[in-house]
Phi, psi and omega in degrees: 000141185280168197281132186301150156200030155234162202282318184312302200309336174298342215271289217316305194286303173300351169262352150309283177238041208210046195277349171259352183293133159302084191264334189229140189215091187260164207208013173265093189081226168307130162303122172235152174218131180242126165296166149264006164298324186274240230328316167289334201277328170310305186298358197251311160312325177293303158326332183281307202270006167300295193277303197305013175216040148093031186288177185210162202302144189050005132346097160329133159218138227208118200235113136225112180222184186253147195307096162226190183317331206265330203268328175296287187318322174288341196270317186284352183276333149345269215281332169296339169269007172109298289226145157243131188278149218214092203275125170250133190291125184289351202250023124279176224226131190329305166345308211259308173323301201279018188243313158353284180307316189273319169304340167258040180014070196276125174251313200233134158260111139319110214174156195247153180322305207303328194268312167313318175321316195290344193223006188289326178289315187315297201302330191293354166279356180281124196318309206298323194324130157238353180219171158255056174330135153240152207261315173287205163220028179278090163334139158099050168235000194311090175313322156168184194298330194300357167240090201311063259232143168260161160237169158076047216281351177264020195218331187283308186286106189286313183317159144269162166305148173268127189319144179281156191237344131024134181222151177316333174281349164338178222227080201266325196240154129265082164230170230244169176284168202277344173104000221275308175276055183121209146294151198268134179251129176296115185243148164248116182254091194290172177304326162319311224266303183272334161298326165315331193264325170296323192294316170285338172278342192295321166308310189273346177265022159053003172346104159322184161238162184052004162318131168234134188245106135352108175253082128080183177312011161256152149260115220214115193230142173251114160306159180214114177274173189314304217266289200228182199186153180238158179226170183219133181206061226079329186229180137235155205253156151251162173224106212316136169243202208258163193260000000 
């Protein structure tokens, strides 16, 4: 396979050659498990339902979610629709989401009924904002008609996306600090920027095949399979890893 140089192209190539393989095994509430076939085809309904409500190549897309399944998934749907993902830590406080928001001028948010109620008066003041994604389907969440909302957005859209025209040097990521010494700051990461960053973490954690890694304070677990391996840079990437 020729070598990835948009951060999607990891999930892609691994559910290319490995689609029955076990890449997520979550232990948060109910057990669930994902392949990487599912796993590409969701990011691939995000990416769908991205592009049907207009983003357009380097379009903010701004994912608050709590570190999990949903969220590893919005970032590769993110970059397969053109979008630069834009990951906000949930454990801010509405102000400081809405200070985000307005500083990359973020147009589609990514997010659950549950995590909007916490930040919905702030962010509805951000200008640039045009759509709302809810990851669910709990009706009665509407921020109002002037913003448009999808719901069930990783599930619904059957098309595929139209391929991204993105080159490694795009612009893939923002992420910004925690604010603790002031507003929260913005870092820019191109696609490059971030295979690079998967490809060294995979290396010093020597990462294995059939390997399983911890993702961090959730209990959240990655099969980490023949075809990719992981790093984390907000998310997690997958990477070939060594036999």
């Amino acid at each position: 396979m020729p070598n990835p140089y948009l951060l999607h192209h990891l999930l892609e190539q691994a559910a290319a050659a490995q689609p029955s393989k076990e890449v997520v095994v979550d232990l948060v509430g109910s057990r669930r498990s994902f392949t990487y076939e599912i796993s590409y085809a969701m990011a691939g309904h995000c990416a769908a339902a991205l592009q049907s409500e207009g983003l357009e190549r380097g379009d903010r897309v701004a994912i608050y979610l709590p570190k999990s399944y949903e969220e590893a998934v919005g970032i590769f749907g993110a970059s397969m629709a053109g979008g630069v993902c834009v990951d906000v830590n949930s454990l801010l406080m509405g102000h400081q989401v809405a200070h985000i928001l307005s500083d990359c001028s973020v147009k589609w948010l990514i997010t659950s009924a549950r995590d909007w109620k916490r930040v919905r008066e702030d962010v509805l003041g951000v200008a640039s904002l045009r759509c709302v994604f809810f990851i669910d389907d709990e009706h009665g969440s509407e921020p109002q008609q002037s913003v448009p909302v999808v719901y069930n957005m990783m599930r619904q859209f059957e098309q595929r996306p139209r391929n991204s025209v993105a080159i490694g040097e795009d612009l893939a990521a923002i992420l910004y600090t925690s604010g603790s010494t002031g507003k929260p700051r913005g870092v820019m990461l191109s696609h490059r920027n971030l295979l690079a960053g998967s490809r060294i973490v995979t290396n010093y954690l020597e990462l294995a095949i059939g390997d399983r890694t911890s993702a961090g304070h959730r209990e959240c677990y990655w099969a980490c399979g023949s075809a990719a391996d992981l790093g984390w840079l907000g998310a997690s990437h997958f990477w070939p890893c060594r036999d």
